[in-house]
C-alpha positions, 0 to 999 in steps of 0.5 A: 462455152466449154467449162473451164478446168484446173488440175486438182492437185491443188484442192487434194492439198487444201483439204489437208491444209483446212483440217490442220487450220481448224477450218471446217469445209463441212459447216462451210460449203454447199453439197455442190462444193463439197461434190467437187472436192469428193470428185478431186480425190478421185480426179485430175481435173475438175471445174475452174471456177469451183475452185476459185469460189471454193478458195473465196468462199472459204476465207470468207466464211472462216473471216481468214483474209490471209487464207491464200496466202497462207496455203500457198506457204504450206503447201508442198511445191512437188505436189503440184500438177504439171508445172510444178516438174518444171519449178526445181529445174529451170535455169532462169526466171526468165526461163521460169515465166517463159515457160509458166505463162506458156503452159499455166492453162494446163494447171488451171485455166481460172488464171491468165498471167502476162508480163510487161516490162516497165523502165527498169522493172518487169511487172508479172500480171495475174487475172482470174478468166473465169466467173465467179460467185464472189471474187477471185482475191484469195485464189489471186493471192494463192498463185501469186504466192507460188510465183514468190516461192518458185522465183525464190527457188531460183534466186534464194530465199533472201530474195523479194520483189519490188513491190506486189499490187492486188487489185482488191483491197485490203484485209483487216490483218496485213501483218503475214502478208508482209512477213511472206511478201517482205516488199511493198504491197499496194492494195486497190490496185489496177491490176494483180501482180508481182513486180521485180527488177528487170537484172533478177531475170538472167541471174542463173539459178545455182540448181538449174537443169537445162537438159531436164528442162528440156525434157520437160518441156516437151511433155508439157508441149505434147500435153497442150497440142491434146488441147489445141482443138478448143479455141475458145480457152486460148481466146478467152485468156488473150483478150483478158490479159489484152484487153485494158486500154483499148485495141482489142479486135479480131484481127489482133486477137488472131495475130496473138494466137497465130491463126487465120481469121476465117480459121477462127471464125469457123471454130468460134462458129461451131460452138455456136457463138461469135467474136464479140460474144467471147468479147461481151463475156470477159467483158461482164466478167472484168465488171462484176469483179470490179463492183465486187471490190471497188468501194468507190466506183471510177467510170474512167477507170472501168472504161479502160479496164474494158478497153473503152476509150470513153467513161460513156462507152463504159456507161453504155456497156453497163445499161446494155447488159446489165439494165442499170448504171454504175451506181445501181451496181456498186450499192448492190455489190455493197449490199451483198458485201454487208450481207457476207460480212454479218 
């Protein structure tokens, strides 16, 4: 599998953001963590999954249940990677999705993102698509948070969404995610994402640059086609953001990415593995995340998250890769979850 990136523009600003907390990252990372942040004070990009487990273990560590949340207020929108040119400039939030989902793999590809419209509401869905150590919660949290600010940029300051849902629970303090969020939150959710009234859309942003947009977004567009020769990223994000409720297959995932089978086969085959190993891998990933957090397990549940028809099929995919049952595996991730919390 190619090793997933994200730009490092990010961890530059949360070494600053720890020193002023008074978060020591020296007492609290391995040497391993702690090479990746050297490496981002010298580098562009930098492993995806470092960065998702440095932010987890860190709030961890430091019993800060609101540390996504709160770097994603401090922290300085401009100093951003690429897409952070577009935020001030675009016309629309419809725009500002648009063109967020289509590039978002070039700022991280330890995020997949998907909206969905819903009545008169569109929920705008996130997803970590790498592995990780011990959850994704606080970097979720990170980059939803930059999704509230940079709708805000658009439509004001005053503005909240609908509702926010997180597919992890809770933390123990709610009181700054509410003072941030200003709307509902429900935790233990089926999903991450920020809901909002479908009118809020096509409400024109009062500082929008249309021509500079434009600009932008053809140097966004010349930096992705450098990566369209790695198909595997793109497949991975496809399935994780479809995959849920049933349907996935080769032929759809083809249709989504807009190349041939036998186009994809190839790639696939060149990298030494297959369709349905790219499938079983997100598959295993969307299951550890789900016993990490969930306290009360739903076979059901988890059956649809992995695009089971049936609680079995769940069941056997459980005993097949992991030689156990449902369980096994949520007293194990209690376990673990006792162990970090002493």
């Amino acid at each position: 599998m190619v090793l997933p990136l994200a730009h490092t523009a990010s961890l530059q600003q949360f070494e600053r953001y720890a020193r002023i907390a008074g978060i020591d990252l020296d007492a609290i990372l391995s040497d391993e963590h702690k090479a990746v942040l050297a490496d981002a004070r010298v580098s562009e990009l930098v492993s995806a999954q470092a960065i998702v487990d440095i932010f987890q273990i860190v709030g961890i560590a430091a019993r800060r249940g609101d540390l996504g949340v709160g770097f994603a207020m401090w922290c300085n929108l401009h100093g951003y990677g690429p897409l952070s040119l577009l935020w001030d400039h675009c016309t629309s939030v419809d725009q500002l999705l648009r063109l967020g989902g289509r590039y978002l793999h070039l700022e991280t590809e330890a995020i997949g993102s998907s909206a969905s419209f819903e009545g008169d509401e569109i929920a705008v869905q996130q997803f970590v698509t790498v592995p990780t150590l011990l959850g994704g919660s606080q970097y979720l949290e990170l980059t939803l948070t930059l999704q509230l600010r940079t709708i805000r940029l658009i439509l004001g300051q005053q503005w909240h969404p609908v509702r926010i849902e997180f597919s992890h629970p809770a933390p123990d303090q709610l009181g700054f995610h509410r003072s941030v969020f200003r709307c509902p939150l429900v935790f233990g959710a089926d999903r991450t994402a920020l809901v909002l009234h479908q009118d809020d859309l096509t409400r024109e942003s009062a500082n929008g640059n249309a021509h500079l947009t434009a600009y932008l977004e053809r140097q966004l567009e010349a930096a992705r086609a450098s990566r369209r020769d790695d198909v595997l990223r793109p497949l991975d994000r496809f399935i994780t953001a479809h995959l849920a409720g049933g349907g996935m297959t080769l032929e759809r995932a083809c249709a989504g990415l807009g190349i041939g089978g036998r186009t994809l086969q190839r790639a696939l085959a060149t990298r030494g593995v297959t369709f349905s190993d790219v499938l079983g891998t997100v598959r295993r990933r969307i299951a550890d995340d789900y016993f990490a957090y969930q306290r009360k397990p739903n076979l059901a549940e988890l059956a649809h998250r992995l695009g089971y028809a049936e609680a079995s099929a769940a069941s056997r995919f459980l005993r097949e890769t992991y030689r156990t049952g449902a369980r096994a595996l949520s007293r194990r991730a209690r376990i673990e979850r006792d162990q970090r919390n002493r």
